[in-house]
C-alpha positions as CSV (number, residue, x, y, z in Angstrom):
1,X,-8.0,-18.4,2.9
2,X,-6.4,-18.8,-0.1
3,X,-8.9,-16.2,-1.9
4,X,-7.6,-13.1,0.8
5,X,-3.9,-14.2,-0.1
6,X,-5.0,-14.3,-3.9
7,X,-6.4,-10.6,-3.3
8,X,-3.2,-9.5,-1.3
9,X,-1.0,-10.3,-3.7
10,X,-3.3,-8.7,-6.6
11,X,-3.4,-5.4,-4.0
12,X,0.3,-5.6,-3.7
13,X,1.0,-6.5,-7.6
14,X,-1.2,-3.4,-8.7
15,X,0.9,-0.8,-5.8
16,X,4.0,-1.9,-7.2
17,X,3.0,-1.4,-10.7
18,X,1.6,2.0,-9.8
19,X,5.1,2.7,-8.0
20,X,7.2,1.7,-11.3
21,X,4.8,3.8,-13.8
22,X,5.3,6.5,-10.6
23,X,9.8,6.2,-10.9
24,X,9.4,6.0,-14.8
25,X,6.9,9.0,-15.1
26,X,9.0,11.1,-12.6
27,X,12.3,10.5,-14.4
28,X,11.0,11.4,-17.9
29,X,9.3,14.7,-16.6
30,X,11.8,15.7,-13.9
31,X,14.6,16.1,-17.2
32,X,13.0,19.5,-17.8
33,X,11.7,20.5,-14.6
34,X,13.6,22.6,-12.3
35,X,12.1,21.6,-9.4
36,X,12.2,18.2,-10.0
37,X,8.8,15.7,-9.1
38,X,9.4,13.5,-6.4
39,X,10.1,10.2,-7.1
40,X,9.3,6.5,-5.0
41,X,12.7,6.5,-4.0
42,X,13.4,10.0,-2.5
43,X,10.0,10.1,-1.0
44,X,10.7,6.5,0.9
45,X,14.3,8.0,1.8
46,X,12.3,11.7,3.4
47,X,10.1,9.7,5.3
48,X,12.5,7.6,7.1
49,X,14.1,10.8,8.2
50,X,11.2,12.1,9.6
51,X,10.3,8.7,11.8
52,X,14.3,9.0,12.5
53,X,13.8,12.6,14.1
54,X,12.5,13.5,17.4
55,X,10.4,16.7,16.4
56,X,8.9,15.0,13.5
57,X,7.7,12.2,16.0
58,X,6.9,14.2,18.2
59,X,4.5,16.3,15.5
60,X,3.0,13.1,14.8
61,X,2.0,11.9,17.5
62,X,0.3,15.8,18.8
63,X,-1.5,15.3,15.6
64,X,-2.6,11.6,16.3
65,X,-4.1,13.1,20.0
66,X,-5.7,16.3,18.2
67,X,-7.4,14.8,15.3
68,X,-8.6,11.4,17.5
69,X,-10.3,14.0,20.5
70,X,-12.3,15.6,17.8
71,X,-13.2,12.0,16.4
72,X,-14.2,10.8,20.0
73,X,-15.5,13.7,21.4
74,X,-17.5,13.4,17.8
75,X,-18.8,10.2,18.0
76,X,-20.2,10.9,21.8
77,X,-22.1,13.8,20.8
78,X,-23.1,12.2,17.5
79,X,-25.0,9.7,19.1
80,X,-26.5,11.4,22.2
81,X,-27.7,13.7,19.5
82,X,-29.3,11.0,17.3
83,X,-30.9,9.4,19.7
84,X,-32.8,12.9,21.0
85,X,-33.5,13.5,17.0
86,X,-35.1,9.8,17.2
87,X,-36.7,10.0,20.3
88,X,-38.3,13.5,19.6
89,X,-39.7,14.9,16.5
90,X,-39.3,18.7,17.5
91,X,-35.7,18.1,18.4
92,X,-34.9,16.6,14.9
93,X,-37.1,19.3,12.7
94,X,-35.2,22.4,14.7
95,X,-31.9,21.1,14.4
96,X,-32.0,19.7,11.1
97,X,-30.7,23.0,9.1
98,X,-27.9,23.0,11.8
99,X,-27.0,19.8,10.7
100,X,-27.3,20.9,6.8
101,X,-25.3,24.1,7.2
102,X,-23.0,22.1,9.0
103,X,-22.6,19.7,6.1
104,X,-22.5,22.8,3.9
105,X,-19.4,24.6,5.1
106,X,-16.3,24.3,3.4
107,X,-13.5,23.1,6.0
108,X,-11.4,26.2,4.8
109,X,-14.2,28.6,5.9
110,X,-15.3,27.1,8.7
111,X,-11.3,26.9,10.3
112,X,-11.0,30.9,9.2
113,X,-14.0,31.5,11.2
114,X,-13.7,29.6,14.4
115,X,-10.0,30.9,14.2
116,X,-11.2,34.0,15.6
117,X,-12.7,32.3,19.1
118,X,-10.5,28.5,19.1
119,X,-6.6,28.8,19.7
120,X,-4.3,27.5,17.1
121,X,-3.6,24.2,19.5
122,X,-7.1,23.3,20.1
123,X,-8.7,24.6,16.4
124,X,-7.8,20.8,14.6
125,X,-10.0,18.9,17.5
126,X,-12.7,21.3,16.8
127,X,-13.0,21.2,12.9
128,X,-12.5,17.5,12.9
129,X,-15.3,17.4,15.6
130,X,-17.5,19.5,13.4
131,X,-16.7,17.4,10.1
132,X,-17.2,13.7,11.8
133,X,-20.3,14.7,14.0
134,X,-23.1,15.5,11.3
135,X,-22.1,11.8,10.0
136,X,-22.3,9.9,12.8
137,X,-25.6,11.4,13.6
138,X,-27.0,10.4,10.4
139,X,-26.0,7.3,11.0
140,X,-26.9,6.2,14.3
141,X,-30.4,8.3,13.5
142,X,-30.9,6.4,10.9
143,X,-30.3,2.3,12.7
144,X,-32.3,3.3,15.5
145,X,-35.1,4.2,13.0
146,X,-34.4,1.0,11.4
147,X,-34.9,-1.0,14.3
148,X,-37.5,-3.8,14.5
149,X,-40.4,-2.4,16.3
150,X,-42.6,-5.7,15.9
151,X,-39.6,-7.6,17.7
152,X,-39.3,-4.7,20.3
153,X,-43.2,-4.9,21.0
154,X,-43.3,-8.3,21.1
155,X,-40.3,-8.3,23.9
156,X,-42.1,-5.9,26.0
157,X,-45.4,-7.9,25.6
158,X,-43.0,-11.2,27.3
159,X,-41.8,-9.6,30.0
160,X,-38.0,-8.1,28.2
161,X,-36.9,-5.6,30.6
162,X,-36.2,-1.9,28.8
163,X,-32.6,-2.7,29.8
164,X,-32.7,-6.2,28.5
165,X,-34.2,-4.6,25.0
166,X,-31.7,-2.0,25.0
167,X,-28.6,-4.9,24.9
168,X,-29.8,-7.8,22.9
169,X,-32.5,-6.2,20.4
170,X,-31.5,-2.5,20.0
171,X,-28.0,-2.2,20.3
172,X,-27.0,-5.0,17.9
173,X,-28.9,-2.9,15.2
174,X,-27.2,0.1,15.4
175,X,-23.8,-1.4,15.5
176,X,-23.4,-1.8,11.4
177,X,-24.8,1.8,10.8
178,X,-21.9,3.1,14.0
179,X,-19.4,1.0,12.3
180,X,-20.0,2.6,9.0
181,X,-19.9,6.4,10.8
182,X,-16.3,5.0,12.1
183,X,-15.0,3.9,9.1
184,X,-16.3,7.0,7.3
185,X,-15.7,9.5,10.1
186,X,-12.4,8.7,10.0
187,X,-11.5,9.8,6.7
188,X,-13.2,13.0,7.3
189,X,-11.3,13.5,10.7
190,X,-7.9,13.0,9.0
191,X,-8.4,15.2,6.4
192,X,-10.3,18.0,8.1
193,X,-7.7,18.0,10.6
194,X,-4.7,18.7,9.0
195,X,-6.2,20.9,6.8
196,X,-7.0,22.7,10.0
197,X,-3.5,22.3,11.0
198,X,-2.2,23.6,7.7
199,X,-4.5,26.5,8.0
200,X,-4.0,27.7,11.2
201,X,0.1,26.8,11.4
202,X,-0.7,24.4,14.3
203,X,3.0,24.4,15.8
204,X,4.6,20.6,16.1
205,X,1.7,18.9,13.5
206,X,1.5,17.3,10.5
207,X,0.2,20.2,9.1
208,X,3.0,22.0,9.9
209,X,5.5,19.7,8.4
210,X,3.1,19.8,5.7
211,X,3.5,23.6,5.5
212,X,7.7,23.8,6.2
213,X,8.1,21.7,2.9
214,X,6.5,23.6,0.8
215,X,8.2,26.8,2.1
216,X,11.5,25.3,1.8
217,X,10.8,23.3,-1.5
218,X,11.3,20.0,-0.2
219,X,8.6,18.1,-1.9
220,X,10.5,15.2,-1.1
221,X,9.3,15.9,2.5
222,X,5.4,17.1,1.2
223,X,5.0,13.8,-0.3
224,X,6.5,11.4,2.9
225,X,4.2,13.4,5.3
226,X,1.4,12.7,3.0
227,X,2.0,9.5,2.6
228,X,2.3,9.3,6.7
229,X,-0.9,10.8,6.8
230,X,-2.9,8.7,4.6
231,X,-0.6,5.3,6.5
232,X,-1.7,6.6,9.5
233,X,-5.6,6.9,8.3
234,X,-5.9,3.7,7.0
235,X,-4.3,1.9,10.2
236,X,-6.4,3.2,12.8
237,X,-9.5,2.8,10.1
238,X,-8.3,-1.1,10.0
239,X,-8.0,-1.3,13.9
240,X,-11.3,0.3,14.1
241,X,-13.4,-1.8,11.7
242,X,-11.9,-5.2,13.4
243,X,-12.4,-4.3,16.6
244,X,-16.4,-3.5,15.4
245,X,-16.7,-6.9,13.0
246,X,-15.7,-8.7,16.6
247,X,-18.4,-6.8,18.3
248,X,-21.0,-7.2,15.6
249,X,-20.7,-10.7,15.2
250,X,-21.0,-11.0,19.0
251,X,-24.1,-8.9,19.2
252,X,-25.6,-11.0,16.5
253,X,-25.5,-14.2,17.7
254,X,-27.0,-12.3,21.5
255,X,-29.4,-10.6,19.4
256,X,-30.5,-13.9,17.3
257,X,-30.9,-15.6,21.0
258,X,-32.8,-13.2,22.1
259,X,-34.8,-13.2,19.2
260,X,-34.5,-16.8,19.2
261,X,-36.1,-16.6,23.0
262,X,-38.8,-14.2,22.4
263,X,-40.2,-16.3,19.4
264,X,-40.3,-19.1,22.0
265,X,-42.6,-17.6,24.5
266,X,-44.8,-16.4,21.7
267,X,-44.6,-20.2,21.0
268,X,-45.7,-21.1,24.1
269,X,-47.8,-18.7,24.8
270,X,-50.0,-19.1,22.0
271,X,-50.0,-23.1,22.3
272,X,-50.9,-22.4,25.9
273,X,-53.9,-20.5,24.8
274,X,-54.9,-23.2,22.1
275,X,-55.4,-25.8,25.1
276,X,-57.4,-23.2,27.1
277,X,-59.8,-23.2,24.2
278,X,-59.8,-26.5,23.5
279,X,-60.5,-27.5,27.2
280,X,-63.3,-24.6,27.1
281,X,-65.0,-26.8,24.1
282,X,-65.0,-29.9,25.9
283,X,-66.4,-28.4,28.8
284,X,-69.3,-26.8,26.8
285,X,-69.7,-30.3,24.8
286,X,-70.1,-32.3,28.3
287,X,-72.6,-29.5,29.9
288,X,-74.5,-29.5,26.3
289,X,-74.8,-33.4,26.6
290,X,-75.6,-34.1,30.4
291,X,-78.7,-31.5,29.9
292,X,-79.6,-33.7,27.0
C-alpha cells in the first residue's frame, strides 16, 4: 500500500513539474508570439467551458458512442475471426495479407477512401473498427495458439466435457492476450476515431470541436479538447483493465482447480493401474508355485 501511494505521489510530483516548466515556457515564448501558446491556466479555464456547455457535452458524449461501437463491434469480429484463423490453416494463409494491408493503411487514407461509400455520422465507428480489429485478432490468435494442448489432451482423456475445456482450461488463457488487445485497442480507437472525425467534419464530435478551434484560433479550446480526449482514453482504458484483472484472477484460480483436478485423476488413475499390475504378479507368483 504504501508503495502505490509512494508512486502516486511521484506521478502527481512529476505532472505538476511538467505543468510549471509548461506556464514558465509559455510565458517566455508567448512575449513574441502573436498568437500566443496556450498556457495550463487558459487551457484548464477552456475546458471547463466546454463541460459547462450543452453542445460541447452533447459532442462528447456522440463521440464516446461512435468511437466505443467501432471498438465493440471490433473486438467481436476480432475474435470470431481469430479463432477461424486458429481453427483452420487455409482461413489464416488467405486472409493474412488482408490483415497486413489493413495494418498498412494510413488512417488518413483509409477515412478519404471509405468517405466515398460510409456517411459522415457513421465513418468514425468504421475506421476505429478497422484500426482495433487487426489487433485484437493478433491477439486472441496468438493465446489460443498458446494454449496448453498436453493439459487440454489430458482433460479429454478424463472425461472434461468440450464445454467444460472451453471454461476452465481455454478461456482463462486467452484472457491476458484479450486484455492486452483492450488496453491497446483502445488507444488506437481514440485516435483513429477522431482523426476520422476531424477528417470527415463529423457534425457534434470531438473532432469537430477539434476542427472549430483551429478555424477560429482558439487554441485555448484545441488544447482542452485534447486534453478531454486523451482524459477520456485513459479512463475507460482504467475501467477496462480492472474489470479484466477481476476476471483474470477469477479464471485463474478455476483454471488452477481444474488443472488441480485433472492432475488428480491422472493420479488416480495411474495408481489404480499400478495395483492392477501388482495384483497380476501375485497371481502369476501363486500359479508359478502351486504347479511347483
Amino acid at each position: 500500500m504504501n508503495k502505490q501511494i509512494r508512486s502516486k505521489a511521484i506521478a502527481a510530483g512529476a505532472t505538476i513539474f511538467w505543468l510549471i516548466v509548461w506556464q514558465i515556457a509559455a510565458a517566455v515564448v508567448n512575449r513574441g508570439l502573436l498568437i500566443p501558446i496556450p498556457t495550463p491556466v487558459s487551457t484548464a479555464a477552456a475546458l471547463i467551458r466546454i463541460m459547462t456547455d450543452t453542445e460541447s457535452l452533447t459532442a462528447v458524449g456522440l463521440s464516446v458512442l461512435r468511437i466505443l461501437a467501432g471498438f465493440v463491434c471490433a473486438l467481436i469480429a476480432g475474435t470470431i475471426l481469430a479463432v477461424l484463423s486458429a481453427r483452420f490453416t487455409l482461413f489464416r494463409v488467405l486472409t493474412a495479407p488482408l490483415v497486413q494491408l489493413i495494418r498498412a493503411i494510413p488512417v488518413a487514407s483509409f477515412t478519404i477512401l471509405l468517405f466515398l461509400w460510409v456517411s459522415r455520422g457513421k465513418l468514425p465507428s468504421t475506421i476505429a473498427f478497422f484500426t482495433v480489429l487487426p489487433v485484437v485478432w493478433a491477439n486472441v490468435e496468438s493465446g489460443i495458439t498458446a494454449a496448453d494442448r498436453e493439459l487440454i489432451e489430458m482433460a479429454r482423456v478424463f472425461g472434461m466435457s468440450g464445454a467444460k475445456i472451453l471454461r476452465e482450461i481455454i478461456l482463462p488463457g486467452i484472457r491476458p492476450y484479450f486484455a492486452s488487445a483492450v488496453s491497446s485497442g483502445i488507444g488506437f480507437a481514440w485516435k483513429s476515431g477522431v482523426a476520422a472525425e476531424v477528417i470527415c467534419r463529423t457534425q457534434q464530435s470531438l473532432g469537430n470541436l477539434l476542427w472549430a478551434g483551429k478555424s477560429s484560433i482558439d487554441y485555448d479550446e484545441v488544447f482542452a479538447v485534447t486534453l478531454l480526449i486523451v482524459l477520456l482514453s485513459v479512463l475507460i482504458q482504467k475501467a477496462a483493465m480492472r474489470m479484466f484483472r477481476a476476471g483474470t484472477r477469477e479464471a485463474a484460480g478455476r483454471s488452477g482447480a481444474a488443472g488441480n483436478g485433472v492432475d488428480r485423476k491422472a493420479e488416480t488413475a495411474e495408481s489404480t493401474e499400478n495395483g492392477v499390475v501388482a495384483g497380476r504378479h501375485e497371481r502369476e507368483k501363486e500359479v508359478s508355485h502351486d504347479r511347483i
